[in-house]
RODO-2510 file (C-alpha; in nm, 4 decimals, decimal comma):
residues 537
     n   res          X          Y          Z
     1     x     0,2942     7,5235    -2,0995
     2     x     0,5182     7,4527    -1,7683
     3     x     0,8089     7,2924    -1,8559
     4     x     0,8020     7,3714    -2,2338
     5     x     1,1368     7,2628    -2,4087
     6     x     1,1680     7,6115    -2,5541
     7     x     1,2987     7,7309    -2,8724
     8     x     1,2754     7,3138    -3,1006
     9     x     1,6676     7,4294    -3,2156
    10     x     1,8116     7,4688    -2,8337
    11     x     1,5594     7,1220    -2,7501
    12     x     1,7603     6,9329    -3,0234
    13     x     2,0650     7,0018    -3,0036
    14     x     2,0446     6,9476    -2,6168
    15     x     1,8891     6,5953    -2,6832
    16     x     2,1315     6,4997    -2,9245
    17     x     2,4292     6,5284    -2,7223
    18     x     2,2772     6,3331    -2,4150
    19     x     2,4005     5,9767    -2,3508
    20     x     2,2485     5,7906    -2,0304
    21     x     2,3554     5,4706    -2,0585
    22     x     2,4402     5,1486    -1,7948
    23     x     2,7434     4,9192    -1,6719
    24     x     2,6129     4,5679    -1,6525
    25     x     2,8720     4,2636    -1,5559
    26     x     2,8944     3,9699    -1,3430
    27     x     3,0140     4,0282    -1,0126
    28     x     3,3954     4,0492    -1,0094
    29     x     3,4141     4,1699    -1,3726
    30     x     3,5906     4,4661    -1,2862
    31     x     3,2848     4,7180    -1,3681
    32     x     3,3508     4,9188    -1,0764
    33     x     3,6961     4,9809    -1,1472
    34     x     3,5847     5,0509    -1,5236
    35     x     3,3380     5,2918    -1,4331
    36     x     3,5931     5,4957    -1,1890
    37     x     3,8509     5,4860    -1,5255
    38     x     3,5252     5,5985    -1,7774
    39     x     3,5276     5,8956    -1,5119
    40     x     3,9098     5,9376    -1,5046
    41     x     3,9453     5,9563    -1,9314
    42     x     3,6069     6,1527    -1,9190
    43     x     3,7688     6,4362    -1,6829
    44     x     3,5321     6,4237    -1,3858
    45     x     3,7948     6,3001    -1,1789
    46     x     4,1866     6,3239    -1,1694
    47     x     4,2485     6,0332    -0,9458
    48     x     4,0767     5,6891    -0,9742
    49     x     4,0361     5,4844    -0,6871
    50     x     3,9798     5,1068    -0,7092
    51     x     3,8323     4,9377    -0,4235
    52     x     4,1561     4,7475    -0,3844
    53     x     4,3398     5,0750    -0,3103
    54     x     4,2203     5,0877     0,0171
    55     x     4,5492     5,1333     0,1791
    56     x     4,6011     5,4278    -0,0312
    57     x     4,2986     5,5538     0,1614
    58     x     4,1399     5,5763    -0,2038
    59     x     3,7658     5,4325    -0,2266
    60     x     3,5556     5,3772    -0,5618
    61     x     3,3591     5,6889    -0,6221
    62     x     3,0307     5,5084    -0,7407
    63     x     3,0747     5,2879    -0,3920
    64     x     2,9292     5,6297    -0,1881
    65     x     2,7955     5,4015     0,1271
    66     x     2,9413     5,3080     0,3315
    67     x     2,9084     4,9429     0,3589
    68     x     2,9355     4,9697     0,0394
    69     x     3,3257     5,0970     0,0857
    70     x     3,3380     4,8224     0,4123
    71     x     3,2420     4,5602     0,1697
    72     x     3,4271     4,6454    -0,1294
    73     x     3,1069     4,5353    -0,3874
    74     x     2,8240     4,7720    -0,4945
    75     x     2,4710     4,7433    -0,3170
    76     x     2,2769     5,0325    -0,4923
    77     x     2,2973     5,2219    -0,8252
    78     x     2,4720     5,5368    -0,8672
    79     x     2,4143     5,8647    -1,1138
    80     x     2,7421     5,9721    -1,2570
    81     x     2,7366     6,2742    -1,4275
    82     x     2,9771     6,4558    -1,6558
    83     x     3,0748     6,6707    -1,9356
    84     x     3,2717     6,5245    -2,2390
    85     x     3,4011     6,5566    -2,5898
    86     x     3,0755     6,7759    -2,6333
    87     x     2,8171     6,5020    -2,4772
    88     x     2,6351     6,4922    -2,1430
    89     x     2,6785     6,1856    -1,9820
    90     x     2,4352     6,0351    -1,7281
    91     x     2,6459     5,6760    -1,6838
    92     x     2,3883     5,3942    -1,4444
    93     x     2,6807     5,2482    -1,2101
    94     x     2,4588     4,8926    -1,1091
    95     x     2,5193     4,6330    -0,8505
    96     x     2,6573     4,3261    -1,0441
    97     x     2,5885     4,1026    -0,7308
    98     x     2,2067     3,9083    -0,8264
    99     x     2,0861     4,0024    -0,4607
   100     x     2,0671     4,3394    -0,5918
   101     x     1,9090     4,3042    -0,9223
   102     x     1,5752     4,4738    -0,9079
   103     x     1,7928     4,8298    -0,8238
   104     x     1,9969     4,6766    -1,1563
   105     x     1,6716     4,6462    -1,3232
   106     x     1,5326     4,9771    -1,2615
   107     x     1,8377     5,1746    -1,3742
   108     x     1,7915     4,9650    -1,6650
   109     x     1,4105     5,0599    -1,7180
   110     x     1,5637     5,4330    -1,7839
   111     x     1,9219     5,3570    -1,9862
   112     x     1,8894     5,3991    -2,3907
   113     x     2,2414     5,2427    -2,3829
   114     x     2,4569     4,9816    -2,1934
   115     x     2,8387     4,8726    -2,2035
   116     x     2,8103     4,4757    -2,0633
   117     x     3,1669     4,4393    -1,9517
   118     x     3,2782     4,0114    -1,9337
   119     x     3,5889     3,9189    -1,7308
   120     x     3,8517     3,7664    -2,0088
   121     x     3,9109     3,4945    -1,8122
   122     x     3,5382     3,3327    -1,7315
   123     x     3,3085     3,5212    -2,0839
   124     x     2,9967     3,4986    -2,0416
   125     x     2,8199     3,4210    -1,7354
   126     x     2,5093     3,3285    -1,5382
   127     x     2,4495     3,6946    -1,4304
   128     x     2,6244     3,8549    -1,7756
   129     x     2,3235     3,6056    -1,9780
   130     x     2,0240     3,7414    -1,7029
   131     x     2,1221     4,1331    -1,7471
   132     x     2,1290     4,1041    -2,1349
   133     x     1,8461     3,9303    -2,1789
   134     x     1,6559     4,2318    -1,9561
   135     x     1,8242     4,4719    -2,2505
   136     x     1,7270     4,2856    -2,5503
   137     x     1,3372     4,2811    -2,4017
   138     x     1,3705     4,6598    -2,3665
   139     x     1,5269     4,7224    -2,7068
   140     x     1,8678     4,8684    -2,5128
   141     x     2,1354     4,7971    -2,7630
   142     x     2,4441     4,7206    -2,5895
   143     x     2,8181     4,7418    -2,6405
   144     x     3,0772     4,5018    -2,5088
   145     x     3,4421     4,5454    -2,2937
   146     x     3,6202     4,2845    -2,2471
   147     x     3,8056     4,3438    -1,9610
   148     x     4,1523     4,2300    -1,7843
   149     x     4,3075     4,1365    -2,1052
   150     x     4,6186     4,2013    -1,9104
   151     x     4,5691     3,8428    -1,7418
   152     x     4,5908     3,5056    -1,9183
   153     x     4,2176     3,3725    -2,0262
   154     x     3,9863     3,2680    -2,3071
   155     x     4,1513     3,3807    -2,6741
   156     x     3,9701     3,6386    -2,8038
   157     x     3,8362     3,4820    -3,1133
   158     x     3,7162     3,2430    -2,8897
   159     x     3,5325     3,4492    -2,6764
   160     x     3,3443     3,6263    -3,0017
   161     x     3,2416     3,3309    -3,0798
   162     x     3,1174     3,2503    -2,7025
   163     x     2,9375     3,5393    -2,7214
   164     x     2,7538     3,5079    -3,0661
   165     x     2,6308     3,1035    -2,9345
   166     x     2,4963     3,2038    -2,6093
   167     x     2,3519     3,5462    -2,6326
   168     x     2,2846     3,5400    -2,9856
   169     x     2,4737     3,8216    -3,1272
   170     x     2,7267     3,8791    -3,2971
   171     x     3,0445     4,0869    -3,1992
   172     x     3,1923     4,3672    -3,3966
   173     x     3,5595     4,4049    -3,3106
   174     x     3,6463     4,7901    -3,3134
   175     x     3,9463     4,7538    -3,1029
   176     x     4,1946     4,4507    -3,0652
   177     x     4,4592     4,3361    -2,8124
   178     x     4,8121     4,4125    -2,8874
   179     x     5,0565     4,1953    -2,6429
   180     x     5,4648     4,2741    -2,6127
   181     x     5,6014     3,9183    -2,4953
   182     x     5,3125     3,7981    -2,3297
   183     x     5,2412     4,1416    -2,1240
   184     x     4,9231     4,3790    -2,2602
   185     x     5,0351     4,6296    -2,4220
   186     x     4,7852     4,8307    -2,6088
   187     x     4,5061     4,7999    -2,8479
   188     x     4,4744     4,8334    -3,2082
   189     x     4,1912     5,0370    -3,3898
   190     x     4,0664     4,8250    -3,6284
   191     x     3,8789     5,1513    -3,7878
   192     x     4,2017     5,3564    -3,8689
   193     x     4,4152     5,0596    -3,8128
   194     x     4,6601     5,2528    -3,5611
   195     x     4,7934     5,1043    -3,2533
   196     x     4,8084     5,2878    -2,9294
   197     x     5,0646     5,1875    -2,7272
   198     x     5,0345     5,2400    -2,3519
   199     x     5,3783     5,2635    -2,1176
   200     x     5,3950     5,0981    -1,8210
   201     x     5,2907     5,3011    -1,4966
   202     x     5,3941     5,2701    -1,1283
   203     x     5,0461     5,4628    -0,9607
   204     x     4,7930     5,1026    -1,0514
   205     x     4,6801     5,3448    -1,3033
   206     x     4,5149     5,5747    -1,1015
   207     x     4,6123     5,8627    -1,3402
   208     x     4,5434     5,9031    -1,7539
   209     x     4,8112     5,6342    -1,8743
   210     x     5,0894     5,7826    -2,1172
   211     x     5,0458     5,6513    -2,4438
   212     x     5,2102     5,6739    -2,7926
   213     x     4,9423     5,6439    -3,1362
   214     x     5,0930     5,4667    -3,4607
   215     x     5,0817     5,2894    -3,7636
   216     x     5,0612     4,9482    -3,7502
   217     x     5,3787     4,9880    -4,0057
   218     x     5,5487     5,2485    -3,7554
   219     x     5,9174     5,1201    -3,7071
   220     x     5,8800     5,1590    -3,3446
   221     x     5,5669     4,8584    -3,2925
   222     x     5,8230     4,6628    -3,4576
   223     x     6,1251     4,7586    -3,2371
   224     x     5,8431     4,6839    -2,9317
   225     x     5,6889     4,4128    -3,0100
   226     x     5,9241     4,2170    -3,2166
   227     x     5,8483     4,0904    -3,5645
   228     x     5,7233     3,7181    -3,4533
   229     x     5,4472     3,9039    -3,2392
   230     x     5,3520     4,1818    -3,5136
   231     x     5,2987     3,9302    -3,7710
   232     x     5,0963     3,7498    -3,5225
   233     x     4,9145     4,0603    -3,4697
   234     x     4,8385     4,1239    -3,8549
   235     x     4,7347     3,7967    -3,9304
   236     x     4,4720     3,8065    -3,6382
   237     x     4,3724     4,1277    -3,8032
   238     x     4,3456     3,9945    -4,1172
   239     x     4,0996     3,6904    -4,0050
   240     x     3,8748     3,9616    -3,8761
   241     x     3,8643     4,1601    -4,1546
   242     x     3,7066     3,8461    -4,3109
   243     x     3,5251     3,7134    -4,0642
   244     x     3,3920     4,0268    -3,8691
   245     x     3,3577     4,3443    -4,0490
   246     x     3,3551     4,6016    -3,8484
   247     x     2,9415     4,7122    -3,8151
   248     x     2,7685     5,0453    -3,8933
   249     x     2,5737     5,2225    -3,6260
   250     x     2,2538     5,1432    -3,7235
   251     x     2,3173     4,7581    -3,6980
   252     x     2,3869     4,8276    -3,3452
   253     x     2,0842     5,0374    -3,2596
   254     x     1,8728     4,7845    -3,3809
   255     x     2,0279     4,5490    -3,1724
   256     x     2,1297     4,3298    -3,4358
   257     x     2,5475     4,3422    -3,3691
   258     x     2,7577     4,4428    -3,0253
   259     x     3,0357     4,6916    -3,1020
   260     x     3,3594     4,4954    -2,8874
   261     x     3,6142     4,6643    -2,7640
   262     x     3,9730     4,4865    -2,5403
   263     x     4,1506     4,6105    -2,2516
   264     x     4,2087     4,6605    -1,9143
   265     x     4,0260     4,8445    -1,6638
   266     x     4,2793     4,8344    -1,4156
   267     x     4,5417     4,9131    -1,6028
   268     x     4,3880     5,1536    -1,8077
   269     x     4,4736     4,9722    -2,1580
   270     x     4,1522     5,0742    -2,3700
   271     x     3,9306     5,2525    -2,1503
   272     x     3,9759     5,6182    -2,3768
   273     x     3,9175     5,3778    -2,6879
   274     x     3,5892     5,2636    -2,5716
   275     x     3,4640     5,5566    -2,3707
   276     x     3,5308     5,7832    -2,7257
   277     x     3,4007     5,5413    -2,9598
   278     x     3,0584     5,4543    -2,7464
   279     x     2,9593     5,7979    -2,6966
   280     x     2,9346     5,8444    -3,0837
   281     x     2,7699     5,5306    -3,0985
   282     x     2,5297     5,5277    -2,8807
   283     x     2,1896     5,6763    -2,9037
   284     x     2,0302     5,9966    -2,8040
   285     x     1,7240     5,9977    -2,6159
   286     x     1,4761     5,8229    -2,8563
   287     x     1,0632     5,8671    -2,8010
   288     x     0,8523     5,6288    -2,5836
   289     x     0,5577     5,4793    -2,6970
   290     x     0,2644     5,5295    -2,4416
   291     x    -0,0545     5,3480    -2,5087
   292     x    -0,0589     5,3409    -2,8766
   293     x     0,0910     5,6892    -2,9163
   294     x     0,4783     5,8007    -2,9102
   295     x     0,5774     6,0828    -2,7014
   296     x     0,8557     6,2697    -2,8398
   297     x     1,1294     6,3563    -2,5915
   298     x     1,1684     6,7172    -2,8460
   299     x     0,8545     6,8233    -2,9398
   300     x     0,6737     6,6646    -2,5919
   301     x     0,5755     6,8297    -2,2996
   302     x     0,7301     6,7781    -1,9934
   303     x     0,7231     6,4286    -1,8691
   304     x     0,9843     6,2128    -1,6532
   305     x     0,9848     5,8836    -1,4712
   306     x     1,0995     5,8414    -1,0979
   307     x     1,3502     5,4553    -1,1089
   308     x     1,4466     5,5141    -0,7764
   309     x     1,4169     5,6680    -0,4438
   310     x     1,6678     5,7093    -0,1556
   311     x     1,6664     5,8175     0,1909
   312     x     1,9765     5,9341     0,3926
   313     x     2,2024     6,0583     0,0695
   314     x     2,2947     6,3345     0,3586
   315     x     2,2427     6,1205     0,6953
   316     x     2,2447     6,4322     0,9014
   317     x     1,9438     6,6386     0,7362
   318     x     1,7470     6,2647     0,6642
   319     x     1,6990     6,3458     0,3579
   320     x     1,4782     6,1562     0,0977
   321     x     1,5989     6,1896    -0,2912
   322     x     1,3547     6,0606    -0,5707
   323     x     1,5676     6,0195    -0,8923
   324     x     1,4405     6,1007    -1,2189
   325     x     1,5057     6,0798    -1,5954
   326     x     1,3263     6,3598    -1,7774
   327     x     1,1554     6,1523    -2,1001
   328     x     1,0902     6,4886    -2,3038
   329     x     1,0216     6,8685    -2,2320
   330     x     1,2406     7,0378    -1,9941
   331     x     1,2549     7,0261    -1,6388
   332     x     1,2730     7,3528    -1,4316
   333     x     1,3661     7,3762    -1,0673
   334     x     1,0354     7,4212    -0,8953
   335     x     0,8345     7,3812    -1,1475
   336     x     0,4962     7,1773    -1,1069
   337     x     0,4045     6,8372    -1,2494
   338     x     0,1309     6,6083    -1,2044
   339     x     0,1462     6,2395    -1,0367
   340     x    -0,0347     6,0118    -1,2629
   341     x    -0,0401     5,7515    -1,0406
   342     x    -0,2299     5,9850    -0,7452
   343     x    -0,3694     6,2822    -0,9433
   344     x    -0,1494     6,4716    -0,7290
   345     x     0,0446     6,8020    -0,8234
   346     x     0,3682     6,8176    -0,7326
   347     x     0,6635     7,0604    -0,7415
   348     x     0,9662     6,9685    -0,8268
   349     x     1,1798     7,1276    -0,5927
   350     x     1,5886     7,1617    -0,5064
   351     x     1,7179     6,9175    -0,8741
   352     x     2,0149     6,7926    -0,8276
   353     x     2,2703     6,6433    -1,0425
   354     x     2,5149     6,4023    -0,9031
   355     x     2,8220     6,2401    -0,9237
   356     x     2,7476     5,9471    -0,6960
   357     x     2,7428     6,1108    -0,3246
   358     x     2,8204     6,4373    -0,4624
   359     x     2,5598     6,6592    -0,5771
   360     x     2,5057     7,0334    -0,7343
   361     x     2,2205     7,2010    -0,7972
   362     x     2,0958     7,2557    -1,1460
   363     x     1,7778     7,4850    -1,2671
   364     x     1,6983     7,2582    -1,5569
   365     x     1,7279     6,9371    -1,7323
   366     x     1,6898     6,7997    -2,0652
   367     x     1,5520     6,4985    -2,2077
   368     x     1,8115     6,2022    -2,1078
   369     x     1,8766     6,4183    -1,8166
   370     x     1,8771     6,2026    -1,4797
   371     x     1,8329     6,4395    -1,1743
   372     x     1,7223     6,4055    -0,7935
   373     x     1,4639     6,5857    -0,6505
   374     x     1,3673     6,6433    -0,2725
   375     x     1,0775     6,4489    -0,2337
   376     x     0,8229     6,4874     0,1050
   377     x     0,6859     6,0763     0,0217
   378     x     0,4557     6,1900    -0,2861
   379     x     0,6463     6,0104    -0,5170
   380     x     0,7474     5,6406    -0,5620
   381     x     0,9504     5,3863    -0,7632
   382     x     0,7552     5,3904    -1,1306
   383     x     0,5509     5,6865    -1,0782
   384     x     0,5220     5,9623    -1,3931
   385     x     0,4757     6,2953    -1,3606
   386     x     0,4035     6,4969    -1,6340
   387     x     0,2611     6,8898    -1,7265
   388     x    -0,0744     6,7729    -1,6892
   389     x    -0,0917     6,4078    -1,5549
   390     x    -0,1863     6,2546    -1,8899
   391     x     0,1203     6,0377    -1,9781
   392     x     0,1708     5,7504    -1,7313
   393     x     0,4918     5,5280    -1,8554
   394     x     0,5534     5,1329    -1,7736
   395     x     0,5738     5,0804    -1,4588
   396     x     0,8653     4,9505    -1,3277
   397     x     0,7803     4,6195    -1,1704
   398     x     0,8901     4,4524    -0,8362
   399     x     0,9786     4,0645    -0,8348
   400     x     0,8802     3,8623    -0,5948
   401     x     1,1199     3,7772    -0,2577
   402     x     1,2495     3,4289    -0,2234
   403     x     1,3881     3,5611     0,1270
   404     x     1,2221     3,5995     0,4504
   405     x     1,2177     3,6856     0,7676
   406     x     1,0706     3,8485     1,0537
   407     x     1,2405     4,1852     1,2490
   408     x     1,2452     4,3181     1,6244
   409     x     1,3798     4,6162     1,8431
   410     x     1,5291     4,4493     2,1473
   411     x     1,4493     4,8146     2,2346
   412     x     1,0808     4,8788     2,2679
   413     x     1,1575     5,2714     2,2534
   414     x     1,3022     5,2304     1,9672
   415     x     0,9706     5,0792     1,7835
   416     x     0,8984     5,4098     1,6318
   417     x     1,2306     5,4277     1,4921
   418     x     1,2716     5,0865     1,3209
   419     x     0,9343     5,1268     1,2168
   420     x     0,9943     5,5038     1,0165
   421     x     1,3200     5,2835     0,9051
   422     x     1,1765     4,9875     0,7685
   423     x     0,9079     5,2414     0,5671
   424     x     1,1738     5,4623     0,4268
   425     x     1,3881     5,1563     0,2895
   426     x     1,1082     4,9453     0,2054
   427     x     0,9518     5,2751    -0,0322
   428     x     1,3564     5,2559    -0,2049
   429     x     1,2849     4,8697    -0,2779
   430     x     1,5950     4,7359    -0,0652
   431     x     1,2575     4,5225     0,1194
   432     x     0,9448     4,4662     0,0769
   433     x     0,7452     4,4555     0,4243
   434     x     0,4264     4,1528     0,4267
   435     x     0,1826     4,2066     0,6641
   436     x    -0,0534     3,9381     0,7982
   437     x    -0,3523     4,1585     0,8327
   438     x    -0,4613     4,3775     0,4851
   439     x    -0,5812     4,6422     0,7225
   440     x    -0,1896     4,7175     0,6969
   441     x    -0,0825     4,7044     1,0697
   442     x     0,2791     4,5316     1,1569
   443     x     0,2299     4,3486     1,4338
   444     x     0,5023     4,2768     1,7110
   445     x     0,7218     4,1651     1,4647
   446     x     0,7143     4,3021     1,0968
   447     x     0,7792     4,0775     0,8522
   448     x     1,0340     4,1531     0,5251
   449     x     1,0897     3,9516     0,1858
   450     x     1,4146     4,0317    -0,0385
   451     x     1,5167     3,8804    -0,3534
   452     x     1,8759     3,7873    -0,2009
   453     x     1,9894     3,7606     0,1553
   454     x     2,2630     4,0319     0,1347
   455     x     1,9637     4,2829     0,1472
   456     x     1,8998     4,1589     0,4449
   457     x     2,2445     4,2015     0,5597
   458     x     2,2361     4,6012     0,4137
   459     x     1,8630     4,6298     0,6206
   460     x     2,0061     4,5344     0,9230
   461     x     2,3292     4,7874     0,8778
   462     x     2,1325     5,0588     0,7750
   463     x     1,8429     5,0606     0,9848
   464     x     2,1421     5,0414     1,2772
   465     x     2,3293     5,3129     1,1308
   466     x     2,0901     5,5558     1,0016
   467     x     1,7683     5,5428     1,2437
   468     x     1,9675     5,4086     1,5919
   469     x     1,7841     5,0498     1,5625
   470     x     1,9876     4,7523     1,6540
   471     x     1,7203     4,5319     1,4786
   472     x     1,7992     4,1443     1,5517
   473     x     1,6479     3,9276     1,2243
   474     x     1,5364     3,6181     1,2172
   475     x     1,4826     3,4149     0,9470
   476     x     1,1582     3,2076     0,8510
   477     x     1,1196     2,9137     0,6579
   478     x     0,9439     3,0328     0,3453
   479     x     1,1088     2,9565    -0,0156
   480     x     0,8860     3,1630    -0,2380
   481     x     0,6004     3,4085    -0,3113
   482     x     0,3147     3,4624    -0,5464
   483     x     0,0678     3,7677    -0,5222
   484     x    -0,2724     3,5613    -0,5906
   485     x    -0,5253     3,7084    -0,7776
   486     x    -0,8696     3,5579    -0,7527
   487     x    -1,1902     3,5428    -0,5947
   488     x    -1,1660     3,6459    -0,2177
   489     x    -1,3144     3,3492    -0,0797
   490     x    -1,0802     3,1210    -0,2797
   491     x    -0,7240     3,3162    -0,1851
   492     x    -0,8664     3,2777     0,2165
   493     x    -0,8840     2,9193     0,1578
   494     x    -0,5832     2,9171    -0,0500
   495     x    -0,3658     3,0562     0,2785
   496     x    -0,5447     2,7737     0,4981
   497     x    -0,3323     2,5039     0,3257
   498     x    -0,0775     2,3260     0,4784
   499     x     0,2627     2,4806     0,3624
   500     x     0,1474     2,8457     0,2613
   501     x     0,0793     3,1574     0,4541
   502     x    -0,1343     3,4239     0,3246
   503     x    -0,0179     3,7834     0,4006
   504     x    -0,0632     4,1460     0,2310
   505     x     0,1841     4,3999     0,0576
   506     x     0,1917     4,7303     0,1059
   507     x    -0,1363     4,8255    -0,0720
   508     x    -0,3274     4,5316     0,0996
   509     x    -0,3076     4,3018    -0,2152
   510     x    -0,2379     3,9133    -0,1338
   511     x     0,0864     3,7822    -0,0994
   512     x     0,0853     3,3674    -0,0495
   513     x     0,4270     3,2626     0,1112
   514     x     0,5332     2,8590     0,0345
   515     x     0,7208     2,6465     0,2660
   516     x     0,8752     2,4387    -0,0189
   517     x     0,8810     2,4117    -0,3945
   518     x     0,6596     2,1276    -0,3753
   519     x     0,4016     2,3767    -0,2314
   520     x     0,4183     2,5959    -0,4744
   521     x     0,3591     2,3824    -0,7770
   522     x     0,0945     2,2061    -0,5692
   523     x    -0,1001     2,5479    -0,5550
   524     x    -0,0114     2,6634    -0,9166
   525     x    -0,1624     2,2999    -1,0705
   526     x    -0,4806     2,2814    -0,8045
   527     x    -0,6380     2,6296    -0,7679
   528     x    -0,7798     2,6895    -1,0892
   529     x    -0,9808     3,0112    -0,9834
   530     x    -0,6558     3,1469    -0,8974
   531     x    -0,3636     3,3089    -1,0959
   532     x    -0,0288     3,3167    -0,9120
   533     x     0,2325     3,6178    -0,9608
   534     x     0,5807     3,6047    -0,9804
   535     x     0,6149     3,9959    -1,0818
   536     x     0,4090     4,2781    -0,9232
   537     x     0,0512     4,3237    -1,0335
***
C-alpha cells in the first residue's frame, strides 16, 4: 500500500514522540514572545527576538509577513518545527487578535494539545473564554502559563480560582512563583520541590537565562530571598499541597484538570519549566473517529487533512503551500493520495517542514507530522486525502462574515490581477468573495465578507504588495450573514425583502446579507420554510 507506515515498531515509536500542539491567548498576552522563548529553550534558535526589539533589528520569528513585522501582532498561523529532549515538535503559533479567529480555529481543528497562556495582570478574558471553549468541544486538553509574573497583578491563588469559576476547571499548580523583594525571581517545582533561581540578565532575555537549581532548604534561597519571604513562600506551598494536589496525566488528557505553570515570557523566568514538563504531558497523536469507525494513526493507512493553504510563502516564485497534518500512515515525498472531496488523485509533491518562513525539505512524515506541500489549486481548506479516497475527516467549517464590502482596481489593466489575487486569498480563508449572480461571475466590483475588519486591512496590503493591485475598498452597510437553505422559490423571495440582499458563495450556495439586527431576527422568526446558517453548510 502507498504510504504504508512500515515496520508497526519504527510507526510507534515515531508516533509516540510527536507533540503538535497550539498557543492560544488574548491579544497582548505575551504568546508571541512565549512562543519565540519555547523555540529559544527548545534549541531551534539561539537568539529570541520580541516584537518590541525592533531597534535591535530583531523581529518575532513566527511574525514571517511582513505586515505582520510592520504591525507588531500576528495575522496568520505559523508551523514551528523542532527537535527536543527526544520529541518532535510541530508547535500552532495562532493569531490571538478575534479578527483572525477562523485561521485560530483551523490550527486548532489539527492540535492534540494546547498551552492557553493568560496575562497575570487581566486572567481570563473574553478571547482566553472563546478559544477554550473551541478546545473543550474538540476534546484538546490544555495546559496553562501564566505569564508576566514579573509585573504586579491578580495573586495567584486568586487567579486559580478565576480560572476554575469561569472555565470550569480546575488548575494543577506544577510550578510556583518565587519573588526576591518584590522582583520575580524564579519558580519553584512543586513536583521535586526545588527552586530554580534565575540571575538577572542585561540582553531582555534574548539568550537561555543563567540559572542556579536548589532545595527549597538550600542556605543560599535563604541568603536571597530573606527569611520573611521564604516562609512566605512555604506557607503558600503548603496551602497548595492541601488545596491543589498536583494531578496525574491522565486527569489532564481527559480534560478534567489544567496542569499551571508561572513565569515570564519576557524574561525568561519558567519558560524551560513548562516547555520540559508539557512535552511529557501531553499526548501523542491519538486515533480519529470517522463515521462510526476509528482510524488508527499506527496501524492506518495513509491519511492527512489540509487546515490551511497559503499563497506567496516565496513572493518571487508565487508560490501556493497547502499545509497538512498526516492523521496516520506515513507520508512520502511524491507519493499519491486521493482527494475525497473531488475523487481526484493527487501527488504529493516537494514536503516541506517549516520553521515559520523557513522551510527544508523532508522525504517523509509521520503521524502528528505537519508539512507543506506544493499544491497546483487541487486542494483546499478541509479537504482529506488518503491511499485510496475512503476516509474523509470533519470538515473544517467557515463562519459567517459580519464585515463587508465591495473592491475596485482604479486600474482597469490591472482587473486580471486583483482578480487572480482576490481567488488566491479568498481559497486561504483571509475573505470570502459573495457574488450576486450563482452563475459565479464578479461583476464590476467584487464583493468580500470577513469576520473582522483587520482582514480587510491585510486584503488590501497584500493584494497591493503581492499581485501590483492598489485595490481602493469600500465598505457596505451589511451587519450579518446567513447561508439559507430552503426551497428555491422561498430564498428568491427571501432576498426581495426590505433590509436583505441575496448573493452566492463560492460554490453558488445562498448567502442572505442583513442591513440590521432587526433584519435578521425578522427573517429567522418569519420564514419558516427556511433554515438560516451561521457556520458553513
Amino acid at each position: 500500500m502507498t504510504g504504508a507506515a512500515g515496520p508497526t515498531t519504527t510507526a510507534s515509536r515515531e508516533v509516540a514522540r510527536r507533540r503538535t500542539f497550539a498557543i492560544i491567548s488574548h491579544p497582548d498576552a505575551g504568546k508571541t514572545t512565549l512562543t519565540e522563548k519555547i523555540l529559544l529553550y527548545g534549541g531551534a534558535i539561539h537568539l529570541a527576538g520580541s516584537v518590541k526589539a525592533r531597534r535591535a533589528a530583531r523581529a518575532a520569528r513566527s511574525d514571517w509577513m511582513a505586515i505582520e513585522q510592520e504591525r507588531g501582532i500576528s495575522v496568520t498561523s505559523s508551523v514551528l518545527q523542532f527537535e527536543h529532549g527526544g520529541y518532535r515538535i510541530n508547535l500552532l503559533d495562532t493569531p490571538g487578535h478575534a479578527d483572525f479567529s477562523e485561521d485560530t480555529y483551523r490550527a486548532l481543528a489539527v492540535a492534540d494539545s494546547a498551552i492557553m497562556l493568560l496575562d497575570n495582570g487581566r486572567g481570563v478574558e473574553d478571547r482566553t473564554r472563546k478559544l477554550f471553549a473551541v478546545c473543550r468541544r474538540s476534546g484538546i486538553p490544555v495546559a496553562t502559563f501564566v505569564n508576566k509574573c514579573d509585573r504586579a497583578g491578580v495573586p495567584p491563588l486568586e487567579l486559580l480560582d478565576q480560572v476554575e469559576t469561569e472555565l470550569g476547571v480546575p488548575c494543577a499548580p506544577l510550578t510556583w512563583p518565587v519573588y526576591e523583594d518584590g522582583r520575580l525571581a524564579g519558580v519553584v517545582d512543586r513536583r521535586t520541590a526545588r527552586i530554580t533561581l534565575y540571575e538577572r540578565s542585561t540582553d531582555h532575555g534574548a539568550r537561555r537565562s543563567r540559572t542556579r537549581a536548589c532545595a527549597l532548604d538550600d542556605p543560599e534561597v535563604s541568603t536571597r530571598l530573606g527569611a520573611p519571604a521564604l516562609s512566605a513562600l512555604r506557607d503558600e506551598l503548603a496551602l497548595l499541597d492541601a488545596a491543589a494536589p498536583v494531578s496525574n496525566r491522565a486527569l489532564f488528557l481527559r480534560g478534567a484538570v489544567s496542569p499551571t505553570f508561572f513565569g515570564s515570557a519576557l524574561t525568561n523566568v519558567g519558560v524551560e519549566n513548562l516547555l520540559d514538563r508539557f512535552l511529557r504531558l501531553a499526548p501523542p497523536p491519538r486515533s480519529v473517529r470517522v463515521d462510526g469507525t476509528r482510524v488508527d494513526p499506527v496501524a492506518g493507512g495513509f491519511s492527512a487533512q489540509v487546515f490551511k493553504v497559503q499563497a506567496n510563502m516565496d513572493p518571487r516564485h508565487r508560490d501556493r503551500v497547502a499545509f497538512l497534518k498526516v492523521r496516520s500512515g506515513r507520508l512520502e515525498a511524491g507519493m499519491r493520495a486521493v482527494n475525497a472531496r473531488s475523487g481526484r488523485a493527487v501527488r504529493l509533491l516537494a514536503p516541506r517542514e517549516f520553521l515559520a518562513r523557513e522551510r527544508r525539505a523532508v522525504e517523509s512524515a509521520w503521524p502528528g507530522d505537519v508539512v507543506g506541500v506544493h499544491d497546483r489549486g487541487e486542494l483546499e481548506v478541509g479537504d482529506t486525502v488518503s491511499d485510496d479516497g475512503a476516509v474523509a475527516f470533519a470538515p473544517i467549517p467557515r463562519f459567517a462574515p459580519e464585515h463587508f464590502a465591495t473592491l475596485a482596481a482604479p486600474d482597469p489593466l490591472r482587473r486580471k490581477h486583483l482578480d487572480v489575487g482576490l481567488r488566491h486569498l479568498a481559497e486561504e480563508g483571509l475573505v470570502q468573495v459573495l457574488r450576486a449572480d450563482p452563475r459565479g461571475t464578479d461583476g464590476p466590483r467584487p464583493m468580500v465578507g470577513a469576520v473582522g475588519p483587520l482582514q480587510f486591512d491585510i486584503l488590501v496590503h497584500r493584494l497591493e504588495h503581492e499581485y501590483g493591485v492598489a485595490a481602493r475598498l469600500e465598505r457596505l452597510p451589511f451587519v450579518a450573514a446567513r447561508w439559507v437553505l430552503g426551497p428555491q422559490d422561498a430564498v428568491a423571495r427571501a432576498g426581495r425583502v426590505m433590509g436583505r440582499t441575496l448573493t452566492y458563495d463560492r460554490l453558488g450556495r445562498p448567502v442572505l446579507l442583513f442591513e440590521s439586527e432587526w433584519a435578521l431576527r425578522m427573517a429567522a422568526d418569519a420564514d419558516s420554510e427556511l433554515t438560516l446558517l451561521e457556520i458553513e453548510p
